[in-house]
C-alpha positions in Angstrom: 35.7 0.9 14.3 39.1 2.4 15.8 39.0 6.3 16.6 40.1 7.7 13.7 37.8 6.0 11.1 35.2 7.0 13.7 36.5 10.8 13.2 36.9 10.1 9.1 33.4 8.7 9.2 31.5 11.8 11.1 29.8 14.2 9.0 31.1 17.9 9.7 30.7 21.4 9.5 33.3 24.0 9.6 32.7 27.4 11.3 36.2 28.6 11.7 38.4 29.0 8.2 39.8 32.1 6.5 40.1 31.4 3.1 43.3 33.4 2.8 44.4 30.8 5.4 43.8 27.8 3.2 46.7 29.0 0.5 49.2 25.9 -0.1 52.3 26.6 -0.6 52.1 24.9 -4.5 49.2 26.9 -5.4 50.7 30.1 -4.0 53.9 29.7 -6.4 51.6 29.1 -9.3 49.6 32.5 -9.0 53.0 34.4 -8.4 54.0 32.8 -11.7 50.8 33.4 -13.0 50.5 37.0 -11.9 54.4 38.0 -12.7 54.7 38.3 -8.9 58.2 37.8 -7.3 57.9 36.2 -4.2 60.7 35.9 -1.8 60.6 32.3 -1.6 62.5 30.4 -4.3 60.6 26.9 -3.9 57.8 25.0 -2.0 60.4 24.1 0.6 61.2 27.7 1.6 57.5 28.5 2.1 57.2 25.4 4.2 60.0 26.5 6.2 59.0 30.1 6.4 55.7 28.9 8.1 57.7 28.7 11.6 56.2 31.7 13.8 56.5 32.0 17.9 53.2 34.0 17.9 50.2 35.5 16.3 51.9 38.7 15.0 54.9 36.6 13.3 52.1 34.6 11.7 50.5 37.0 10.4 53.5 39.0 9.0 54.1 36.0 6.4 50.2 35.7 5.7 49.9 39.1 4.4 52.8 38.4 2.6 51.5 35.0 1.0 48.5 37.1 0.2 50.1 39.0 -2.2 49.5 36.5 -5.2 45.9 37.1 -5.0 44.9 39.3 -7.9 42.3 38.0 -9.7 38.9 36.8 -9.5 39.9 33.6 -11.0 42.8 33.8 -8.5 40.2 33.6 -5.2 37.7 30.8 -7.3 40.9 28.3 -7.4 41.8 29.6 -4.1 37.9 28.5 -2.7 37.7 25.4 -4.9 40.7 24.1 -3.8 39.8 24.3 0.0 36.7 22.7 -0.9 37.8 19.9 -2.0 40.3 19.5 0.3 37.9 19.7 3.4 35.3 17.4 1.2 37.9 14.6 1.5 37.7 15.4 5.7 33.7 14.5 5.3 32.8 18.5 5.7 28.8 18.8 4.5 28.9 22.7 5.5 31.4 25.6 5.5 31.2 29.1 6.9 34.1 30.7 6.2 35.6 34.0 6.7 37.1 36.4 4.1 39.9 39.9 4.9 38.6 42.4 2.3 40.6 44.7 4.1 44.0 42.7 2.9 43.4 42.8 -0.9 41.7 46.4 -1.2 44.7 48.0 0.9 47.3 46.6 -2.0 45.1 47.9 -5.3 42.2 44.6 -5.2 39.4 45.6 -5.6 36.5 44.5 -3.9 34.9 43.0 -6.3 37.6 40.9 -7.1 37.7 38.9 -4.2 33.9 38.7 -3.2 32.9 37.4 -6.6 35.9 35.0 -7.1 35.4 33.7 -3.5 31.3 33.2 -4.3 31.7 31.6 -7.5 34.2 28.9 -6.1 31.9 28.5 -3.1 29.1 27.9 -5.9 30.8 25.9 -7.8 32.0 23.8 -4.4 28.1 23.1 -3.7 27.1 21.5 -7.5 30.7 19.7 -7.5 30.9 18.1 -3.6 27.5 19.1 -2.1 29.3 21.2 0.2 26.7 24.4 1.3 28.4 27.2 2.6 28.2 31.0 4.0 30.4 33.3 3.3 31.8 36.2 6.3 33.3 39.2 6.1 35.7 40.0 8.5 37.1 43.5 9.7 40.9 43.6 10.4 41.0 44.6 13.7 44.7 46.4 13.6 42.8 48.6 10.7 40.7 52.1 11.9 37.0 51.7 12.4 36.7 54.3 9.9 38.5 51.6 7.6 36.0 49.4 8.8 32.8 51.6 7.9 34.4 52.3 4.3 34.6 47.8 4.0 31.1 47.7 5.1 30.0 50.4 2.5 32.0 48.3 -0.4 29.7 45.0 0.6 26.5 47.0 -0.1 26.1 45.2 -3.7 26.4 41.9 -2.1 24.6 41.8 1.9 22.3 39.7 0.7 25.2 37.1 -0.5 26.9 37.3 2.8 25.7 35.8 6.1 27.7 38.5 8.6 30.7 39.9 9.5 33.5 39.1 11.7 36.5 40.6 13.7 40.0 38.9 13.3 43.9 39.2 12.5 46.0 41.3 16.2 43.5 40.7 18.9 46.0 42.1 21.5 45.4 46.2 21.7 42.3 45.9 20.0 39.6 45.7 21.7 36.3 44.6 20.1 34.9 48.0 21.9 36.9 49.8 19.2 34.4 48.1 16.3 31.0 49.1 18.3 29.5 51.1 16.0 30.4 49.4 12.8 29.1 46.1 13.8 25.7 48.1 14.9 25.5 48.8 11.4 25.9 45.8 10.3 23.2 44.2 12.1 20.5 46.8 11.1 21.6 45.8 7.2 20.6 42.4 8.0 24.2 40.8 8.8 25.4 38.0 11.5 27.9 38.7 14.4 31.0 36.8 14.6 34.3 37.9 16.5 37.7 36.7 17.3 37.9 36.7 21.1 39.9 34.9 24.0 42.6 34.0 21.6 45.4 36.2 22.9 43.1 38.8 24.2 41.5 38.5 27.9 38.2 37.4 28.9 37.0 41.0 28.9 37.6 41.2 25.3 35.1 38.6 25.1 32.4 40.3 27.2 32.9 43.1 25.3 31.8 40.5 22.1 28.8 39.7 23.6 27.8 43.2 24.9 29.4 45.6 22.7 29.5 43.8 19.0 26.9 41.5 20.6 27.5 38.4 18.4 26.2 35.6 17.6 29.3 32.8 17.8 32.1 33.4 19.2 35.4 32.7 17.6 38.4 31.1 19.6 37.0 31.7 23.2 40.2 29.8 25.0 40.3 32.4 28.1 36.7 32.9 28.4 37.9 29.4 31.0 39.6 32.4 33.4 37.0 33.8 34.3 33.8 31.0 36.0 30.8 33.9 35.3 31.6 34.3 32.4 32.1 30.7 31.1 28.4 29.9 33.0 27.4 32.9 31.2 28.4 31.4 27.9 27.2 27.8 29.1 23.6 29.4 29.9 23.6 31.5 26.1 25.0 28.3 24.5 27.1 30.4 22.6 28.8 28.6 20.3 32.7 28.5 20.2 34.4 27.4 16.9 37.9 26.7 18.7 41.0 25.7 16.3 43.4 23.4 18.8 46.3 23.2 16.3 46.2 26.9 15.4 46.3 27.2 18.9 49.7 25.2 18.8 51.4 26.7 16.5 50.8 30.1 17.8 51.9 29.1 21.1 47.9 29.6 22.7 48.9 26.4 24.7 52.0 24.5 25.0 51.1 21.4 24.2 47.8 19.8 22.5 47.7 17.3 25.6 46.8 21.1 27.7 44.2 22.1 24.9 40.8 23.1 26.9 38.4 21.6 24.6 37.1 18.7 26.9 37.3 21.2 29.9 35.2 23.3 27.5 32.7 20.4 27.0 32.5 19.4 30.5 31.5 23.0 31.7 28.7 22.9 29.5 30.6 25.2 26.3 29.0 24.5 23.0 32.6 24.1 21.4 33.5 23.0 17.9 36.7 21.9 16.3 38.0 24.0 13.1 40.9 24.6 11.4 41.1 28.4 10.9 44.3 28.8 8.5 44.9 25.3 7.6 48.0 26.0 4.7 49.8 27.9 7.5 48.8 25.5 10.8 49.7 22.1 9.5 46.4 20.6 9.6 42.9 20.7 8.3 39.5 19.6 9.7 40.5 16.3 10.1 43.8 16.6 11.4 42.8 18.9 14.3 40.1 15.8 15.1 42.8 13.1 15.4 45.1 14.7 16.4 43.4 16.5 19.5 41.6 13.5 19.9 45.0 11.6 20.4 46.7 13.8 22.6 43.5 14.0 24.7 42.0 10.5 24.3 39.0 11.8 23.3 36.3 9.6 23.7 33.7 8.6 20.6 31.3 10.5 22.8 32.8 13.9 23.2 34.1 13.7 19.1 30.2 13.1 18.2 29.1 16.0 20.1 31.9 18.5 18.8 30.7 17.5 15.2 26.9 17.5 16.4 27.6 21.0 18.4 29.5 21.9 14.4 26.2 21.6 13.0 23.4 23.5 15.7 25.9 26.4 15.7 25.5 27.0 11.5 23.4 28.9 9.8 22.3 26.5 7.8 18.8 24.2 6.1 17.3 23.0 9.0 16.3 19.3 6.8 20.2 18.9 5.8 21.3 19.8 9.6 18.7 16.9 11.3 20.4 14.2 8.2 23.7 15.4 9.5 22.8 15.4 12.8 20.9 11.5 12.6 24.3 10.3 11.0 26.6 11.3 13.7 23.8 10.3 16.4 23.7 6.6 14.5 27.5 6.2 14.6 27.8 7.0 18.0 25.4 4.3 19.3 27.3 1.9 16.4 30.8 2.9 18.2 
């Protein structure tokens, strides 16, 4: 089989998504119509053309805006389901994804709103595609740690629906040594690590992850490559890095996909994965960011097996469903 039905064929798992990230442009209009929200985009083709940003700040300027048509808990459900079945067509068997709190409670949403909606759809996502998931909650980093704390305090009905929390949105300025103390409290509730780190940010922001928030995956990770300790460091952990080549694109991370580190990552020994992070805004899903960083590298069937088999030993997941998962890829790469 050629590379791509290769890549279509590999079972997957997907470590790096924020659901907020995953709104199309078609589904976005229809919740401002059915919320009585007036957006400043007047159709599907001035969304699409909006989504042209030079950096990670731009991008997220119009994502908080998008955001704004999420009211309802039915509005987060159609916002999961549709993700789900979007990445189910990509061959995804297991999602992790990450959802900002922070961005809906800030603008009147409550809590409740979004966790609920958001469970339900992943719920519903496991009976209709077989897709089993965890669900993340992630701090906004540009926000106070006392901001933080008060997020935290909101998840109390639900820790033992969520699998941990993260760090994301301005890396730059915000340094995970800023969310210390909240992520200590996190841990002794029972909750996961995760943090942005290496994006934008340098590869002391990353120590700082593994010291400070001391987390257990690390999100993006690109600069960690700066600095040789440290990569051996995260080599000899094997920490697992859920890396997103064409967000990395289109926020200008790397020039070119044909400069992405992702095979420099796998030859140093980096337990790297391939993700999609904000899909809707990026231009490509799990798929996509397979063939086409596969094409501009010439990955071989090799490296893309042990991305998706790395995909899989870095979730949280049922240890019978991660060995099937695992024995498929293993099976098409001796077939290959």
């Amino acid at each position: 089989m050629n590379r791509t039905d290769f890549i279509k064929a590999l079972p997957k798992a997907e470590l790096h998504l924020h659901i907020e990230g995953s709104l199309e442009p078609e589904l976005m209009m229809q919740l401002a119509a059915r919320n009585n929200i007036e957006l400043p985009f007047k159709s599907v083709e001035d969304i699409r053309a909006a989504y042209e940003f030079q950096n990670l700040q731009e991008f997220l300027d119009i994502y908080y805006q998008g955001m704004s048509v999420l009211q309802t808990k039915q509005d987060f459900h159609d916002l999961t389901m549709a993700y789900l079945k979007r990445v189910h067509e990509d061959n995804c068997r297991h999602v992790e994804i990450f959802f900002d709190p922070q961005g809906h409670t800030e603008r009147g949403v409550a809590f409740e709103e979004a966790i609920e909606g958001i469970l339900n759809g992943l719920a519903e996502g496991e009976e209709a595609f077989g897709i089993t998931s965890h669900l993340i909650l992630s701090f906004l980093r540009h926000l106070s740690e006392e901001d933080a704390f008060k997020t935290l305090e909101q998840a109390e009905p639900y820790l033992n629906r969520l699998l941990g929390v993260g760090l994301d949105s301005s890396e730059l300025g915000h340094p995970p040594s800023k969310f210390e103390r909240v992520f200590a409290a996190a841990r002794a509730k029972g909750l996961k690590s995760f943090a942005h780190g290496g994006e934008e940010g340098p590869p002391e922001y990353v120590r700082e992850c593994l010291d400070l928030l001391k987390i257990d995956r690390l999100d993006h990770g690109n600069r960690s490559l700066e600095d040789d300790a440290l990569t051996k460091r995260l080599a000899d952990e094997a920490m697992t890095l859920t890396v997103c080549p064409l967000s990395n694109l289109k926020l200008c991370v790397v020039d070119d996909l044909k400069n992405h580190p992702i095979r420099t990552m796998l030859q140093k020994g980096l337990k790297a994965t391939l993700n999609s992070d904000d899909p809707s805004y990026f231009g490509g899903y799990l798929n996509d960011n397979y063939i086409q960083t596969a094409e501009a590298l010439d990955l071989s069937t090799e490296e893309l097996g042990t991305l998706a088999l790395n995909s899989f030993s870095g979730a949280y997941m049922d240890e019978a469903l991660r060995e099937k998962y695992s024995a498929e890829i293993r099976q098409l790469m001796t077939q290959s």
